[in-house]
Backbone as CSV, one residue per row, in Angstrom:
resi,resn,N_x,N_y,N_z,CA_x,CA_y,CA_z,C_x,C_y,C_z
1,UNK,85.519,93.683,182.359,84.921,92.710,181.449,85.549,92.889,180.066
2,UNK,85.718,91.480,179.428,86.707,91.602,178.070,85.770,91.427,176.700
3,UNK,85.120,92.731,176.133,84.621,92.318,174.957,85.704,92.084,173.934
4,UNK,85.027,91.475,172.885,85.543,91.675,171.752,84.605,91.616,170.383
5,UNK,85.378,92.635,169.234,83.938,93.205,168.492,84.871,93.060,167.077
6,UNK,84.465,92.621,166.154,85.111,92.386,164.884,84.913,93.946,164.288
7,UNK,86.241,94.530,163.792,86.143,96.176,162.846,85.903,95.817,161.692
8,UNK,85.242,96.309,160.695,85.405,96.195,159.461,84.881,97.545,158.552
9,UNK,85.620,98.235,157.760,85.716,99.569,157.260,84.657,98.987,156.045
10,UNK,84.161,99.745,155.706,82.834,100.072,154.421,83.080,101.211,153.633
11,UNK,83.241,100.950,152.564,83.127,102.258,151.735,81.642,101.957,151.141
12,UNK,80.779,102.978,151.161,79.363,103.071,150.314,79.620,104.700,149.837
13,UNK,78.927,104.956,148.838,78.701,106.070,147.926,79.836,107.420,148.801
14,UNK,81.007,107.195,148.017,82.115,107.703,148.935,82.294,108.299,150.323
15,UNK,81.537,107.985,150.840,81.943,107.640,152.671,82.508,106.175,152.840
16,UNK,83.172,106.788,154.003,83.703,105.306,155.180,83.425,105.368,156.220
17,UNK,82.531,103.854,156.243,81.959,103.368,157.580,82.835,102.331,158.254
18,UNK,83.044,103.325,159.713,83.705,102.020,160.479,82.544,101.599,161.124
19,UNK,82.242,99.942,161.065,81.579,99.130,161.678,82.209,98.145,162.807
20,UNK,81.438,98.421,164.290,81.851,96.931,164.740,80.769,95.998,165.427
21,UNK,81.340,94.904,164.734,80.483,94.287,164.938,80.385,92.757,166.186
22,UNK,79.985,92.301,167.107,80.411,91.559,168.147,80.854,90.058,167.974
23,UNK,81.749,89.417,168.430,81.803,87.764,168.733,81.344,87.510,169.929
24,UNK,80.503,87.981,170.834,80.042,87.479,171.740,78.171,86.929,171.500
25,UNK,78.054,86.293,171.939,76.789,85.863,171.857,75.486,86.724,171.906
26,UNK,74.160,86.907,171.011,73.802,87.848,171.028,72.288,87.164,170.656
27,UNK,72.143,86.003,170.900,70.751,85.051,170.546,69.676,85.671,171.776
28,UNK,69.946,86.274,172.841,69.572,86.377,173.919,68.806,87.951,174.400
29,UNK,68.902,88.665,172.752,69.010,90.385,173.091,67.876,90.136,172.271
30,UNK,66.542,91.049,172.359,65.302,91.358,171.373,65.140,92.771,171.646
31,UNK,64.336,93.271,170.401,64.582,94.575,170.107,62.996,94.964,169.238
32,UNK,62.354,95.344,169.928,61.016,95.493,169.714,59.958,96.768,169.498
33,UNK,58.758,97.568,168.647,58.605,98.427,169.071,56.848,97.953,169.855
34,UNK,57.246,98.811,171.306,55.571,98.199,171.915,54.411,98.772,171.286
35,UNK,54.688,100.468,171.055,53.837,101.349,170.380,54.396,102.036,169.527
36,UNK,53.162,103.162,168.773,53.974,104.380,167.942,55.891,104.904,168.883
37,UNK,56.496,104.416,168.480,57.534,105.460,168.718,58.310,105.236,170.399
38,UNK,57.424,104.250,171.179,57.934,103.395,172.247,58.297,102.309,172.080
39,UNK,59.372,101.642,172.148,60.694,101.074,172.115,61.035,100.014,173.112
40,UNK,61.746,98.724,173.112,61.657,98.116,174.015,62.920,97.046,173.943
41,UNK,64.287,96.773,174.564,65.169,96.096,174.655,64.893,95.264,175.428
42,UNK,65.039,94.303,175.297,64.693,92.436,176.233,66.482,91.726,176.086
43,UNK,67.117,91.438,177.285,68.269,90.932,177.625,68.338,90.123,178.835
44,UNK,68.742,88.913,178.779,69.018,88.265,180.034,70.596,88.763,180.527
45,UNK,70.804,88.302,182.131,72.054,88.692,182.579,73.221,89.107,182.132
46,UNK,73.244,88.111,181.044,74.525,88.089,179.923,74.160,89.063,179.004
47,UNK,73.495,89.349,178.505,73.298,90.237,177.439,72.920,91.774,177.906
48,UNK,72.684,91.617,178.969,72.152,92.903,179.549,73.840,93.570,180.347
49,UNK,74.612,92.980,180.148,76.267,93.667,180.491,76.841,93.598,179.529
50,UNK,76.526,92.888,178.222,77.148,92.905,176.769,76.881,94.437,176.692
51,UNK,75.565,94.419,176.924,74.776,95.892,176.559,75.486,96.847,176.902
52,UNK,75.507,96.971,178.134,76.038,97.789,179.200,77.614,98.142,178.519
53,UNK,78.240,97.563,178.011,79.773,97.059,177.744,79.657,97.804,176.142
54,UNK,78.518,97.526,175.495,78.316,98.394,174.115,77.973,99.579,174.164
55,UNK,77.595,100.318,174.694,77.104,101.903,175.452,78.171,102.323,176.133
56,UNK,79.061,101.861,176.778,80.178,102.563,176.829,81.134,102.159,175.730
57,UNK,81.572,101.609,175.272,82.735,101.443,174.016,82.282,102.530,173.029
58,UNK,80.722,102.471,172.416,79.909,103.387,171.404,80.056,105.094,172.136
59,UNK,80.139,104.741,173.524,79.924,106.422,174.141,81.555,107.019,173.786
60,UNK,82.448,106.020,173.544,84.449,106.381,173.231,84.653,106.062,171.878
61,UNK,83.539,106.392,171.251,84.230,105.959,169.807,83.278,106.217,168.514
62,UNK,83.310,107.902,168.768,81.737,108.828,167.972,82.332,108.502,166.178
63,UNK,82.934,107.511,165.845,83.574,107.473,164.389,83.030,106.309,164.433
64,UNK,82.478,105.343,164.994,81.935,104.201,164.844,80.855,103.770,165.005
65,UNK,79.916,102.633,164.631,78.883,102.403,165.002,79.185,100.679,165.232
66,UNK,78.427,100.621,166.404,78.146,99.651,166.319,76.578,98.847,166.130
67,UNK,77.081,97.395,165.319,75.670,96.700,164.873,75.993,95.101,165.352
68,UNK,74.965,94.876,166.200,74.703,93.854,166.767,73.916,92.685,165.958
69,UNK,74.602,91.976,165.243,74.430,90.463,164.472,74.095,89.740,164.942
70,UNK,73.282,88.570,164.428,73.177,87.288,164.403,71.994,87.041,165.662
71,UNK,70.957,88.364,165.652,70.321,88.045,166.858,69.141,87.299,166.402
72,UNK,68.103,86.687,167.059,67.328,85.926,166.929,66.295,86.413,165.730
73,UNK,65.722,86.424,164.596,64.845,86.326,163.703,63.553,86.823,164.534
74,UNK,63.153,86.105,164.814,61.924,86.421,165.543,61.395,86.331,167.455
75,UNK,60.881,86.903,167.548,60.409,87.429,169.256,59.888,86.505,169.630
76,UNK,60.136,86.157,171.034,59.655,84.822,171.168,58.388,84.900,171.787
77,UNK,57.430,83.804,171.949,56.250,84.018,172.300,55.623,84.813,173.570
78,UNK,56.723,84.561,174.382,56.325,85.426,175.844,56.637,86.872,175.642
79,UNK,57.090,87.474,174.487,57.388,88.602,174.557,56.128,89.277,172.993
80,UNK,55.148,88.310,172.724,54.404,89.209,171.563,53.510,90.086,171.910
81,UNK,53.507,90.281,173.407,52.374,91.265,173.664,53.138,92.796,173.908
82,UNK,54.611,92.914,173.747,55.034,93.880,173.862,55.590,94.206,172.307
83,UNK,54.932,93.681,171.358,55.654,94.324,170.138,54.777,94.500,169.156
84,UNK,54.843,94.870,168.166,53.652,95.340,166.975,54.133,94.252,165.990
85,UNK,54.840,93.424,165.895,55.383,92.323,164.927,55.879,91.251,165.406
86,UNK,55.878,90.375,165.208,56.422,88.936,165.624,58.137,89.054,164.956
87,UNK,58.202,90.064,164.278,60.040,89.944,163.853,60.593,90.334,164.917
88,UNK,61.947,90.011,165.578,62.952,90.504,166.251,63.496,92.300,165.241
89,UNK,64.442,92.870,165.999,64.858,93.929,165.492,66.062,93.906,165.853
90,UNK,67.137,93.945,164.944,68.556,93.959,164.937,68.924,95.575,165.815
91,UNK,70.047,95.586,166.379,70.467,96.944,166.994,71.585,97.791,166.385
92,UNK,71.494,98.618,165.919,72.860,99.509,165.553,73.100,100.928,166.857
93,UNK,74.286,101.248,167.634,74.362,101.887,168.335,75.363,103.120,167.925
94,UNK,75.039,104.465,167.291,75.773,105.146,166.764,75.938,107.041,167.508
95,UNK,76.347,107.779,167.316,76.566,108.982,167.471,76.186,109.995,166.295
96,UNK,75.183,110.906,167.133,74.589,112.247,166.270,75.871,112.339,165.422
97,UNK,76.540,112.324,165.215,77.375,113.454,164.151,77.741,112.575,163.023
98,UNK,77.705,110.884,163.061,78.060,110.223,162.035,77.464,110.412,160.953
99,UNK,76.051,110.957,161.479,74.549,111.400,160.443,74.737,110.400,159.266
100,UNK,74.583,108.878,159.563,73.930,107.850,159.180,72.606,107.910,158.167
101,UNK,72.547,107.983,157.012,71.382,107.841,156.734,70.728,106.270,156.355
102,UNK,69.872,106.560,157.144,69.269,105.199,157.570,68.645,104.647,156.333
103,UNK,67.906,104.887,155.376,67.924,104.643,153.958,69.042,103.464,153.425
104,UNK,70.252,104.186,153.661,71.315,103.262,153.203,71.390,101.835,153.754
105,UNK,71.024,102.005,154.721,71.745,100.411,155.615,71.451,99.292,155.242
106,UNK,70.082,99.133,154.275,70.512,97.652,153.638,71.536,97.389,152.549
107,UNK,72.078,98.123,152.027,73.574,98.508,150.994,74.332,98.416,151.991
108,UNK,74.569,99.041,152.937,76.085,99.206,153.969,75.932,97.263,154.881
109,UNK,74.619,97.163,154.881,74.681,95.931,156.160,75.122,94.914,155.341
110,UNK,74.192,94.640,154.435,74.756,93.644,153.182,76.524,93.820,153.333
111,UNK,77.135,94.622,153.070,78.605,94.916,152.750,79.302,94.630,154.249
112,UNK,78.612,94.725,155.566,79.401,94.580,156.231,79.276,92.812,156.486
113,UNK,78.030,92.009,156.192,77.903,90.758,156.376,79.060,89.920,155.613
114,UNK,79.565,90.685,154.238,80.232,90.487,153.004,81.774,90.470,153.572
115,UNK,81.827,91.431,154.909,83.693,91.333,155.105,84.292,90.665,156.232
116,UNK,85.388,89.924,156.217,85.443,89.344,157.496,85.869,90.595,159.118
117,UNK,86.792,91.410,158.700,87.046,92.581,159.692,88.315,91.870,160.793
118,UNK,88.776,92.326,161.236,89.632,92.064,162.045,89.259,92.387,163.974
119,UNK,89.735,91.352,164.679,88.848,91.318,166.048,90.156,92.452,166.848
120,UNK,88.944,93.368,167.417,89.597,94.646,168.255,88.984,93.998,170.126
121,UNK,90.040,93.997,171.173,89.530,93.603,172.475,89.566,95.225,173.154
122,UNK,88.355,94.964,174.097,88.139,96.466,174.539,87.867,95.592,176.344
123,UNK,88.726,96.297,177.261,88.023,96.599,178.630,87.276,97.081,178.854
124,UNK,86.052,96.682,179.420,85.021,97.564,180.141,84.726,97.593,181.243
125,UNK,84.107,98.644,182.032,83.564,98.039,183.144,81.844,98.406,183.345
126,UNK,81.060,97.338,183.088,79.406,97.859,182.737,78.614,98.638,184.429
127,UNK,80.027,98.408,185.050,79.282,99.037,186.519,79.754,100.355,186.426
128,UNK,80.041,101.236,185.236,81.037,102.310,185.842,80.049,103.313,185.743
129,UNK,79.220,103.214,185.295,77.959,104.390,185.613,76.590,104.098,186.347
130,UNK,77.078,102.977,187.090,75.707,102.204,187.548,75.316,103.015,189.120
131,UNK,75.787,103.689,190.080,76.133,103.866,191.039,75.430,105.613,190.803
132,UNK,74.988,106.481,189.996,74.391,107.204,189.675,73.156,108.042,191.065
133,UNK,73.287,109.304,191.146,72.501,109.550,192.015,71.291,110.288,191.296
134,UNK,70.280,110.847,191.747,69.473,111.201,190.768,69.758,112.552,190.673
135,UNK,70.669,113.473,191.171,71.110,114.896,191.018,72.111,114.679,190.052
136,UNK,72.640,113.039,189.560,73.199,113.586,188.420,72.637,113.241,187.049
137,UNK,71.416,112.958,187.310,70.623,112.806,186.453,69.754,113.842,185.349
138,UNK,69.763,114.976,186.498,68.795,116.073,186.249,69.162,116.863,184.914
139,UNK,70.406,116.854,184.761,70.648,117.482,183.526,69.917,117.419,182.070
140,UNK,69.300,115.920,182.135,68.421,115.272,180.908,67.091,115.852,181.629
141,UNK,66.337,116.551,182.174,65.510,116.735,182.571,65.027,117.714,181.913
142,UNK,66.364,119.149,181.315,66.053,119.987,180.951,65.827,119.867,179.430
143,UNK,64.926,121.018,178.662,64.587,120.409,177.454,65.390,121.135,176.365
144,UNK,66.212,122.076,176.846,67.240,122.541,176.477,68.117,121.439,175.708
145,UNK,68.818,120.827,176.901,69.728,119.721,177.022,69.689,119.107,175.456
146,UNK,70.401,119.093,174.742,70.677,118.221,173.704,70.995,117.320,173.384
147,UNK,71.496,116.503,174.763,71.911,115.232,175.526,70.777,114.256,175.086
148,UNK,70.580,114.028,173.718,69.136,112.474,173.918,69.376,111.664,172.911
149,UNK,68.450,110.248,173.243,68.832,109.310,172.676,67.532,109.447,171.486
150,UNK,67.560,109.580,170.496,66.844,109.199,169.334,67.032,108.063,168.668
151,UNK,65.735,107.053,168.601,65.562,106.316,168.211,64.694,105.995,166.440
152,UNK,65.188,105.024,165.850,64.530,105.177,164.240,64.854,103.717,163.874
153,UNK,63.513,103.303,163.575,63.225,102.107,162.779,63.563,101.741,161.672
154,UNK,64.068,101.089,160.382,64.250,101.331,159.416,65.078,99.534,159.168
155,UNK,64.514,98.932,158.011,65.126,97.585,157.693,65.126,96.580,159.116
156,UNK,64.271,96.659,159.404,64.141,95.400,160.531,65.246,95.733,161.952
157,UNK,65.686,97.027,161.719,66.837,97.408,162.577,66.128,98.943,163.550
158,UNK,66.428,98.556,165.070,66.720,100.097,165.707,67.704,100.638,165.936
159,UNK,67.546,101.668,165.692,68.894,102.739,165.462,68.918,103.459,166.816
160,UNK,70.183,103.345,167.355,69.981,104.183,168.511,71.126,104.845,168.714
161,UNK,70.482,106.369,168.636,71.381,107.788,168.349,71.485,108.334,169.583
162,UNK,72.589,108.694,169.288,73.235,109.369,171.308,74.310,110.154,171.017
163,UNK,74.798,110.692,172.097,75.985,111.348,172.193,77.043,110.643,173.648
164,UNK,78.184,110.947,174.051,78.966,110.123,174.729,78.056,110.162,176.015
165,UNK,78.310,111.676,176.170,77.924,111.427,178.138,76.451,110.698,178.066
166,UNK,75.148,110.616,177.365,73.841,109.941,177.097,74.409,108.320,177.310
167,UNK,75.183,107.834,176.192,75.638,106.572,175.973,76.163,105.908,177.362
168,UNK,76.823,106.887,178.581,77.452,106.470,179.438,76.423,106.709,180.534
169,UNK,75.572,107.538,180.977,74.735,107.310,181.571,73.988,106.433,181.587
170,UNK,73.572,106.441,180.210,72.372,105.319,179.837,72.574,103.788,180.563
171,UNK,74.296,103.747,180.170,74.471,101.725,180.281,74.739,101.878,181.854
172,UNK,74.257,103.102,182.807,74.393,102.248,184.246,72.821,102.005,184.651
173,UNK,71.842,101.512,183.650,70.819,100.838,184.284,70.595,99.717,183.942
174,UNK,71.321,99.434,182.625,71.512,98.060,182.305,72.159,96.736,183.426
175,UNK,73.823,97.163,183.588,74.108,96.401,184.696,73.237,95.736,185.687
176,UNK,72.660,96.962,186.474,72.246,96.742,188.086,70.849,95.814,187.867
177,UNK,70.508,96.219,186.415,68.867,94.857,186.369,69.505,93.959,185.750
178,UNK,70.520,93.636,185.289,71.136,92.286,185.159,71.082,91.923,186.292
179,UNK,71.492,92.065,187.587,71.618,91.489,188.711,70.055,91.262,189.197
180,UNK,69.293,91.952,189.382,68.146,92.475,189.981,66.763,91.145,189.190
181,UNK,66.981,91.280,187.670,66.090,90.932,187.459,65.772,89.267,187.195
182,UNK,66.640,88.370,187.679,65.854,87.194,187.981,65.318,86.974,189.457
183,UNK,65.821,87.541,189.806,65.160,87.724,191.600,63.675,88.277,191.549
184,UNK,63.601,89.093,190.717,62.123,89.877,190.607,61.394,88.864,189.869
185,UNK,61.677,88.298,188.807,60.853,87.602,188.541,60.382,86.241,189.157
186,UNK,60.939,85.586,189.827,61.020,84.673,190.593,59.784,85.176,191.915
187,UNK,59.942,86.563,191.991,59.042,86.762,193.058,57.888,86.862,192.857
188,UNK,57.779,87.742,191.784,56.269,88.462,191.163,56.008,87.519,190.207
189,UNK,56.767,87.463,189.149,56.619,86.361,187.705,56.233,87.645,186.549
190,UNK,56.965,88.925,187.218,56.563,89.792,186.015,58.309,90.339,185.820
191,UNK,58.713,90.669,184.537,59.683,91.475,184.049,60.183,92.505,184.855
192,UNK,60.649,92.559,184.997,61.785,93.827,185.520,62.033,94.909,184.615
193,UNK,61.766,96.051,184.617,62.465,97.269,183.937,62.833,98.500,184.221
194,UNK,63.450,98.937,183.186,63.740,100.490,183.774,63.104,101.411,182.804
195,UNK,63.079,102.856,182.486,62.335,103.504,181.698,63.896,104.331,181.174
196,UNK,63.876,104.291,180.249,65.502,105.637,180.026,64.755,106.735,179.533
197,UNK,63.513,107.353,179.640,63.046,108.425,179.348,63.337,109.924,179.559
198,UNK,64.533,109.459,180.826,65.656,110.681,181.094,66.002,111.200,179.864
199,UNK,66.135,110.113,178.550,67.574,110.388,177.922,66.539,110.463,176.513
200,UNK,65.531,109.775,176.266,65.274,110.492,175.213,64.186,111.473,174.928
201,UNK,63.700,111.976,173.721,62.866,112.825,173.338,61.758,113.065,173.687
202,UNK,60.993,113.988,174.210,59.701,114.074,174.848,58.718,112.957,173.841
203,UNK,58.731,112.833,172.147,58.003,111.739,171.741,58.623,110.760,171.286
204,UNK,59.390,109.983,172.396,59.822,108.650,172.103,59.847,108.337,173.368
205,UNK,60.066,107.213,173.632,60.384,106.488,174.571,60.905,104.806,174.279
206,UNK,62.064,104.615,175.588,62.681,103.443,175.532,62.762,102.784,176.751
207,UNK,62.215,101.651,176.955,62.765,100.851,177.903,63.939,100.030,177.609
208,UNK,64.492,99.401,179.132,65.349,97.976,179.026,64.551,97.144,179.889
209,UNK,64.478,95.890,179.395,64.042,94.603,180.036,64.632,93.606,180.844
210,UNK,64.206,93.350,181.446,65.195,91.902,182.036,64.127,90.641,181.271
211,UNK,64.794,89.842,180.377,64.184,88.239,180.188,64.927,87.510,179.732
212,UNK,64.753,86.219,180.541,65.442,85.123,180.216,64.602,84.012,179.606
213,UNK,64.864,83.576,178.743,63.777,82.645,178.013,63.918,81.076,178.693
214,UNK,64.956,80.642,178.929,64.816,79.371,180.244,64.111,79.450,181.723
215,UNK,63.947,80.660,181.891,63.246,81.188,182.949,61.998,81.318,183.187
216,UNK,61.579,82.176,182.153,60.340,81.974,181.651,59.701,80.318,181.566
217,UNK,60.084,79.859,180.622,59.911,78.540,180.119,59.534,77.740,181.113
218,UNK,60.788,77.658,181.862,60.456,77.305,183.204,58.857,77.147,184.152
219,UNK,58.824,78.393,184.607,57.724,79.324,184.784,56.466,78.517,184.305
220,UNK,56.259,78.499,182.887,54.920,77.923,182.021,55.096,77.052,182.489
221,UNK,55.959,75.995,182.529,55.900,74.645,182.386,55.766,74.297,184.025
222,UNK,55.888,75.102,185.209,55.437,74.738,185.950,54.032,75.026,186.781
223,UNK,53.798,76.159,185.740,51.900,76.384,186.258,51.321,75.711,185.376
224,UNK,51.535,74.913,184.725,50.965,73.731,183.574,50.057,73.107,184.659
């Protein structure tokens, strides 16, 4: 699969931030918190292998972050019972060591909205960790393991902190409920998900969603 993600370098209070940021469509991704400190990604087919396709590029490239633009303003109605706000939440996908302080990012986001950046094409393949057995899972089990995804709220944005092998595990559950989850809903009429609680902190938690908002829509308008 052929992304492509606009670079654009930032200087703020003498650091440089490489940012990238996507040309693919991104009206379709919501980013929500359900509770204290539980977390919740909503993607239809397409967006749920964008995803998949951003978790590995972010898992090869611990000097960068990526921030996902231009997504929808606000959550749409079938999804307000899973969030504490009617705002959408923008995504930034980065690596422990960039040590981001999240404080900054309305100075750095402003500046990256401000540059045009130049378009970088990346191969992916969002199935390449999808195929996963659960013995190779176990490693996030231990609490040792330093392997996790930390998550942090801050300017209408979730921040989601990882390290490579986390980032590459993580995006093989995205794929397979891209496939999976209009079939499920069609059957039941409930969401599809997965839990990534493998990967993060005993007090956080994150899901991924399957929703399609024509689907849905659908749906209402025919139990009307």
């Amino acid at each position: 699969m052929k992304i492509q993600l606009l670079q654009k370098e930032i200087r703020l209070q003498n650091r440089k931030y490489i940012v990238l940021t996507p040309t693919f469509h991104t009206k379709d991704i919501f980013a929500c918190e359900f509770d204290k400190d539980i977390f919740m990604i909503f993607g239809d087919q397409q967006s749920l292998q964008h995803l998949a396709c951003v978790l590995l590029i972010c898992a090869d490239h611990r000097d960068k972050l990526i921030y996902l633009t231009n997504m929808e303003k606000d959550i749409p109605i079938h999804l307000h019972r899973f969030s504490h706000m009617k705002k959408n939440n923008e995504l930034v996908f980065l690596h422990h060591s960039l040590q981001l302080n999240t404080h900054q990012w309305k100075d750095l986001r402003q500046k990256v909205h401000q540059q045009k950046g130049r378009v970088r094409s990346f191969e992916v393949n969002p199935r390449k960790f999808s195929d996963l057995s659960y013995d190779d899972y176990t490693r996030f089990y231990y609490e040792k393991n330093n392997d996790k995804i930390f998550v942090k709220r801050d300017y209408d944005t979730l921040f989601i902190i990882g390290s490579k092998i986390v980032f590459e595990y993580a995006s093989g559950l995205f794929e397979p409920l891209s496939r999976t989850g209009a079939g499920s809903f069609l059957r039941t009429y409930g969401h599809e998900h997965f839990h990534l609680y493998p990967f993060t902190r005993n007090t956080q938690g994150l899901y991924v969603d399957y929703y399609d908002k024509a689907l849905w829509n659908k749906h209402v308008k025919d139990s009307e």
